[in-house]
MDAnalysis code that builds the backbone (N, CA, C; Angstrom):
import MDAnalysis as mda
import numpy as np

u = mda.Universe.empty(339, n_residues=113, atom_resindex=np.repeat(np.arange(113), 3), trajectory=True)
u.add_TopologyAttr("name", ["N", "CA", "C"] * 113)
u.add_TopologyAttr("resid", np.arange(1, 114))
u.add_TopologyAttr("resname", ["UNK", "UNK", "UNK", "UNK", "UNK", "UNK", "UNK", "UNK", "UNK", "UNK", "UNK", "UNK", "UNK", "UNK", "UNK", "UNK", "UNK", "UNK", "UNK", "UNK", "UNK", "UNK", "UNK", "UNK", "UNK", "UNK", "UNK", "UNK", "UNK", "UNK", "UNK", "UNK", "UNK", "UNK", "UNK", "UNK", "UNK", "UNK", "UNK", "UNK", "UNK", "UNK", "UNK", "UNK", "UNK", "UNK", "UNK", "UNK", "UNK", "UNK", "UNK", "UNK", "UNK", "UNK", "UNK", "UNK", "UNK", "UNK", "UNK", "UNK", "UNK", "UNK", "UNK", "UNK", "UNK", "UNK", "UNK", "UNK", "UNK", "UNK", "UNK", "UNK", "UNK", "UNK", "UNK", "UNK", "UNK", "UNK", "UNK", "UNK", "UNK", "UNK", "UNK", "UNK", "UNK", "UNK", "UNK", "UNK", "UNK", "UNK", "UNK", "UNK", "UNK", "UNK", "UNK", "UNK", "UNK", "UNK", "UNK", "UNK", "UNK", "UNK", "UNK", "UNK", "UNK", "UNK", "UNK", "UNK", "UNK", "UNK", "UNK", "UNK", "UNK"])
u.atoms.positions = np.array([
    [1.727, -27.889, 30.914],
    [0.329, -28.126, 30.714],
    [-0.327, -26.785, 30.403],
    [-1.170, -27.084, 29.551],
    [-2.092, -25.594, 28.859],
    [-3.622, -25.578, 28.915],
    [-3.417, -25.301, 29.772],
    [-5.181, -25.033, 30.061],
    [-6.095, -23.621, 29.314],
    [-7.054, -23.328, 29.090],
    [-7.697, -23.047, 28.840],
    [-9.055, -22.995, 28.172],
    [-9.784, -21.907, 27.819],
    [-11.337, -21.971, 27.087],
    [-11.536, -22.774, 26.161],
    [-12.295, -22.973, 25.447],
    [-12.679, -23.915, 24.062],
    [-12.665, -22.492, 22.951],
    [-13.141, -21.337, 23.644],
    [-12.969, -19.911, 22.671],
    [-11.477, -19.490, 22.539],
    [-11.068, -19.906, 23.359],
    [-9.143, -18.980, 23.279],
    [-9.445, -17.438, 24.072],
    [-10.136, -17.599, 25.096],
    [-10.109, -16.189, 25.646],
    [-9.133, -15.998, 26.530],
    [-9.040, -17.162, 27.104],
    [-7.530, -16.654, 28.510],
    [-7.103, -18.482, 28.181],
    [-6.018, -18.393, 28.329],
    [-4.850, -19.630, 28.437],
    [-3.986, -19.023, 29.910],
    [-4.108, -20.336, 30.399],
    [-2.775, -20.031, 31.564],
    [-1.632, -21.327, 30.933],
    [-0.386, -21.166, 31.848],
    [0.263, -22.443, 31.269],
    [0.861, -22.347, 32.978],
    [0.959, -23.564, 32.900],
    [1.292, -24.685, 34.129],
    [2.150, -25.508, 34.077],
    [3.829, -24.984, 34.884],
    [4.763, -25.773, 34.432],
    [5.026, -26.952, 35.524],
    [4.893, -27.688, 35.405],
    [5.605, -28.689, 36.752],
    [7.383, -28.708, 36.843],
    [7.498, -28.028, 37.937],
    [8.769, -27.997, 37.827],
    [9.268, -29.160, 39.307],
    [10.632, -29.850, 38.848],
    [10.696, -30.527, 40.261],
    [11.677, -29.997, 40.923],
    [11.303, -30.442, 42.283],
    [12.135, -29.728, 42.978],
    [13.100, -30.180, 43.283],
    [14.576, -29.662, 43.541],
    [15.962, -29.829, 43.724],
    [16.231, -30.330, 45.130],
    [16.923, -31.762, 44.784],
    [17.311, -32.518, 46.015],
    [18.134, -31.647, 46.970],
    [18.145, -31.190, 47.759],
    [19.172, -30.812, 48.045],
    [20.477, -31.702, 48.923],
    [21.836, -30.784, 48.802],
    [23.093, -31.843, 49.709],
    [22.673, -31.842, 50.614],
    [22.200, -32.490, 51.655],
    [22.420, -32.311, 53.172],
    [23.423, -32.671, 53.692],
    [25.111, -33.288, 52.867],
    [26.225, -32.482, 53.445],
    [26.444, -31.300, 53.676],
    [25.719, -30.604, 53.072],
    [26.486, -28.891, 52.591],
    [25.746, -28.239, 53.994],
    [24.504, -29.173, 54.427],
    [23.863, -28.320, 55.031],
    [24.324, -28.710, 56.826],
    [24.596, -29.765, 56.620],
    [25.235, -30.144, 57.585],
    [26.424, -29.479, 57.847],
    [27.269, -29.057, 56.976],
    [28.320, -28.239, 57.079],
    [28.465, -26.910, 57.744],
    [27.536, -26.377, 56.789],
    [27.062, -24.699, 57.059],
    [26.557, -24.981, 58.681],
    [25.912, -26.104, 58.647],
    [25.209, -25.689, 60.268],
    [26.587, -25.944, 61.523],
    [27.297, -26.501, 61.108],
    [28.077, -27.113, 62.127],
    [29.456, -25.558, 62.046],
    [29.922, -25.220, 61.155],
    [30.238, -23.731, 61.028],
    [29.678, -22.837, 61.423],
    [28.387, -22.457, 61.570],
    [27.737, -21.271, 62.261],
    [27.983, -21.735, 63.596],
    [27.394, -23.016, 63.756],
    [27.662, -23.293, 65.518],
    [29.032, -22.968, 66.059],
    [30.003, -23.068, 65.582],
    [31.443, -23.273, 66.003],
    [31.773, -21.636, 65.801],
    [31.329, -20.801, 64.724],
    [31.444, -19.506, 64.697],
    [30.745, -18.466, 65.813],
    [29.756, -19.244, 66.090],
    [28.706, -18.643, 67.320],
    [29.677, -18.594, 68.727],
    [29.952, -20.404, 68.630],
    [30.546, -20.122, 69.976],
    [31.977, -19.533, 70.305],
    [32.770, -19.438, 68.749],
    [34.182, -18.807, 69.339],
    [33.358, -17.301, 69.285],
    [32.777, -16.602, 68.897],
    [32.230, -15.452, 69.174],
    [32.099, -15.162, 70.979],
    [31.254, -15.900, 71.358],
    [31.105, -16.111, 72.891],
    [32.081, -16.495, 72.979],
    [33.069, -17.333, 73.229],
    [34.223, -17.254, 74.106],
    [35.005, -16.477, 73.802],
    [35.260, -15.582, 72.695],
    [35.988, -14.124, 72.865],
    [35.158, -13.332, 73.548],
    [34.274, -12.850, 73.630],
    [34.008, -11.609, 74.035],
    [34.154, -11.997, 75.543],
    [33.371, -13.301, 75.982],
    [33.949, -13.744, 77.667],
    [35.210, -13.567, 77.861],
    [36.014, -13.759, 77.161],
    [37.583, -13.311, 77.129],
    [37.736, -12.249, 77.327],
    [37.690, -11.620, 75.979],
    [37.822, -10.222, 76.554],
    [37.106, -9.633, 77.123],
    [36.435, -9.535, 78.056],
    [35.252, -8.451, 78.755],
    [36.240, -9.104, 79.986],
    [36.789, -10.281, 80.434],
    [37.413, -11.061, 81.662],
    [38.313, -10.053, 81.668],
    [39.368, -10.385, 80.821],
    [40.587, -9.830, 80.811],
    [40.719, -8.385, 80.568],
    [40.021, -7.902, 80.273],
    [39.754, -6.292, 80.698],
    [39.710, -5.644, 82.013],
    [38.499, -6.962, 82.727],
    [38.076, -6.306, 84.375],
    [39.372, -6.790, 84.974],
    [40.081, -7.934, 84.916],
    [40.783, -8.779, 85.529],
    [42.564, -8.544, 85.222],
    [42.666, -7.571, 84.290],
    [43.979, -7.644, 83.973],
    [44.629, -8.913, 83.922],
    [44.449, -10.303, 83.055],
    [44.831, -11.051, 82.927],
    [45.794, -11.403, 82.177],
    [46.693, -12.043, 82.907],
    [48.250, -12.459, 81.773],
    [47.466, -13.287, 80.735],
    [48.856, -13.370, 79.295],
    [48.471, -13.792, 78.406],
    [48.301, -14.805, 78.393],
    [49.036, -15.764, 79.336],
    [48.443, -17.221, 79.027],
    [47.631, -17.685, 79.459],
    [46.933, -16.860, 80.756],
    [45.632, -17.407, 81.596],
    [44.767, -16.731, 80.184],
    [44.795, -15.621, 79.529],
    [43.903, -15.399, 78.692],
    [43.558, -16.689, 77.434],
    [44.977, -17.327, 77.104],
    [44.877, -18.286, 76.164],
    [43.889, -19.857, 77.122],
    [44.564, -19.969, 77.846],
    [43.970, -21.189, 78.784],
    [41.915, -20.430, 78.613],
    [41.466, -19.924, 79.619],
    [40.476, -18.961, 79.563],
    [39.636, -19.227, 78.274],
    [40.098, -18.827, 77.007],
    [39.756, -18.605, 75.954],
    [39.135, -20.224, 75.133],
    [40.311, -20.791, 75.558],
    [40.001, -22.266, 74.750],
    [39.585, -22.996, 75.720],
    [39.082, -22.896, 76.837],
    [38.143, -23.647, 78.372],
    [36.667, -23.265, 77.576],
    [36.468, -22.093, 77.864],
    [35.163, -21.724, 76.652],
    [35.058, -21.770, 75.318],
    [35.746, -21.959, 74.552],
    [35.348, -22.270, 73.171],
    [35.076, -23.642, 73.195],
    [35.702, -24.608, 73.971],
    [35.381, -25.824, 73.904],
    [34.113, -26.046, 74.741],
    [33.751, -25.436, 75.339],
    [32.203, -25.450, 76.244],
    [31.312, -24.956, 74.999],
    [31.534, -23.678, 74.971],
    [30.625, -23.142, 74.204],
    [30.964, -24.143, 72.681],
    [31.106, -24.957, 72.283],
    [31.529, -25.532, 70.768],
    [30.582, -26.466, 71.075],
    [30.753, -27.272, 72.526],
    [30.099, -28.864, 72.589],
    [28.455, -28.104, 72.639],
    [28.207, -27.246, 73.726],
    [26.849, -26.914, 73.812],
    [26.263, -26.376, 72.502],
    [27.284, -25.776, 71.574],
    [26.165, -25.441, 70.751],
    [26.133, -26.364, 69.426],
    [26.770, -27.390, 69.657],
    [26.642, -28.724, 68.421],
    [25.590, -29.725, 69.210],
    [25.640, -30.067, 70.419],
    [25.108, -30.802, 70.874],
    [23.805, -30.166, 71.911],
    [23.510, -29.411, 72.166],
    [22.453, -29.039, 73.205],
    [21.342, -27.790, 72.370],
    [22.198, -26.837, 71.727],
    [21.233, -25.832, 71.541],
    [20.625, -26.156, 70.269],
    [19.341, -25.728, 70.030],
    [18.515, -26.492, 69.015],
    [19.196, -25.244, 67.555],
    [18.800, -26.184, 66.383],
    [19.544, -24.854, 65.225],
    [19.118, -23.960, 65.457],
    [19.822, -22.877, 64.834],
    [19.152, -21.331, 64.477],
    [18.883, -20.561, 66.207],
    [19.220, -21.337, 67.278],
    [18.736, -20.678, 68.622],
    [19.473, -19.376, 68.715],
    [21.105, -19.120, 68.145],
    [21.630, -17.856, 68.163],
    [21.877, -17.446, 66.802],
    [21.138, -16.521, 66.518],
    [21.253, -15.960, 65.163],
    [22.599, -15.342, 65.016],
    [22.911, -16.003, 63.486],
    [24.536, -14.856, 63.069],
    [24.225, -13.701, 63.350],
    [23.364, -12.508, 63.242],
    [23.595, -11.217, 63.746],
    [24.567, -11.096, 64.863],
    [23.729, -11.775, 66.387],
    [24.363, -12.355, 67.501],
    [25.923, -12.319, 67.275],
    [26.291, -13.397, 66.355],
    [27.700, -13.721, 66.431],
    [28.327, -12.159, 66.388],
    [28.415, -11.489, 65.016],
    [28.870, -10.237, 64.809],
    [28.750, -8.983, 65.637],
    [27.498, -9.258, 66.314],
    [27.402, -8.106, 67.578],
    [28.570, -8.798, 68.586],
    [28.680, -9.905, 68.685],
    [29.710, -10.748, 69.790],
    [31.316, -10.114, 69.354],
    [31.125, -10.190, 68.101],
    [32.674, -10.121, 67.901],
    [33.085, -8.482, 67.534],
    [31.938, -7.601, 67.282],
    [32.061, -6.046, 67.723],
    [32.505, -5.814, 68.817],
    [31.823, -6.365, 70.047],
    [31.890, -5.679, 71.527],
    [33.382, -6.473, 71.960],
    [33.797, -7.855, 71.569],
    [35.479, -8.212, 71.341],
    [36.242, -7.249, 71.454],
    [36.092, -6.575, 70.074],
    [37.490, -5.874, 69.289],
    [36.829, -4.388, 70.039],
    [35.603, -4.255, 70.897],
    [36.080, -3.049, 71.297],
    [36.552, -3.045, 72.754],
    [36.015, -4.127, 72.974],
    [37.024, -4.319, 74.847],
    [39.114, -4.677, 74.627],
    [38.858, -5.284, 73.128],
    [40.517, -5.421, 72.870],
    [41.410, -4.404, 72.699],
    [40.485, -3.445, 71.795],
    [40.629, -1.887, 71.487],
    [41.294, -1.118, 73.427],
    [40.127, -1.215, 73.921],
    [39.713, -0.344, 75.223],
    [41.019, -1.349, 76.056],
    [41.444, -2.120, 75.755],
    [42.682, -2.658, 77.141],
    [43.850, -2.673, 76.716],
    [44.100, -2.565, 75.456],
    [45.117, -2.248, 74.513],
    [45.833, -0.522, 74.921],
    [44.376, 0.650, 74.518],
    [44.714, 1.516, 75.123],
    [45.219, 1.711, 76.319],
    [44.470, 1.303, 77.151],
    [44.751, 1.326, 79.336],
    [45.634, 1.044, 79.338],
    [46.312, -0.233, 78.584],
    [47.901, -0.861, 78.921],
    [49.165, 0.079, 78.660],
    [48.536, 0.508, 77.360],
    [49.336, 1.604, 77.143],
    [49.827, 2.989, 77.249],
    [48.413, 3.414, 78.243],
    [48.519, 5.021, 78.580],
    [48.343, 4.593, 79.901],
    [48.046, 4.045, 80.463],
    [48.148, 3.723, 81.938],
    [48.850, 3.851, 82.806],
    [49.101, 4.935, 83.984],
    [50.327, 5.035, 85.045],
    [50.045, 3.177, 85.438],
    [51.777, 3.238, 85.723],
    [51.886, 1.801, 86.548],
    [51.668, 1.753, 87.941],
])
C-alpha cells in the first residue's frame, strides 16, 4: 500500500507482511532438550561436588548420578515453569563439573594412600 500527498512530497509504502506460522513441534522439542540438558547439568555437578567430598566408588557414583538426573529430568519437564533456569546456568553447571572432575582426578592421583 502507497500512501501519500496529492503533491508527491513524501510517499511512505506499507507492506503487509504475514506472519510465519510457526512448528510448535520444533518448539516443543527445543524446550524439552534444554530441560533435560539443564537437569543432566545439575545432576553432574551434584555428582561430582558428592564424589569429590565423599570419595565415592564408581558405581555408587553411576547409581547417584542417574537417581538425580531422573529427579532433576521429571521436575524440570513437569514442575518448573519454561525458561526458570537459563542455559547460561546449564554451562556454568557443567564448568564447575569438569572442574571438581579435574580437582579428584588429580587427588586420586597424587594423593598419599
Amino acid at each position: 500500500m502507497i500512501s501519500g500527498t496529492e503533491r508527491g512530497q513524501t510517499a511512505t509504502l506499507m507492506l503487509r507482511i504475514k506472519p510465519r506460522v510457526a512448528d510448535r513441534s520444533g518448539c516443543a522439542n527445543l524446550r524439552i532438550v534444554l530441560a533435560l540438558m539443564s537437569a543432566l547439568s545439575f545432576a553432574s555437578a551434584l555428582t561430582a561436588i558428592t564424589a569429590f567430598r565423599f570419595q565415592m566408588k564408581p558405581s555408587m557414583i553411576v547409581a547417584y548420578f542417574t537417581g538425580l538426573a531422573v529427579l532433576e529430568g521429571v521436575a524440570h519437564v513437569f514442575f518448573l515453569p519454561e525458561g526458570a533456569i537459563p542455559i547460561e546456568a546449564t554451562f556454568v553447571l557443567l564448568g564447575i563439573t569438569g572442574l571438581f572432575i579435574v580437582t579428584n582426578l588429580v587427588l586420586r592421583r597424587f594423593a598419599p594412600e
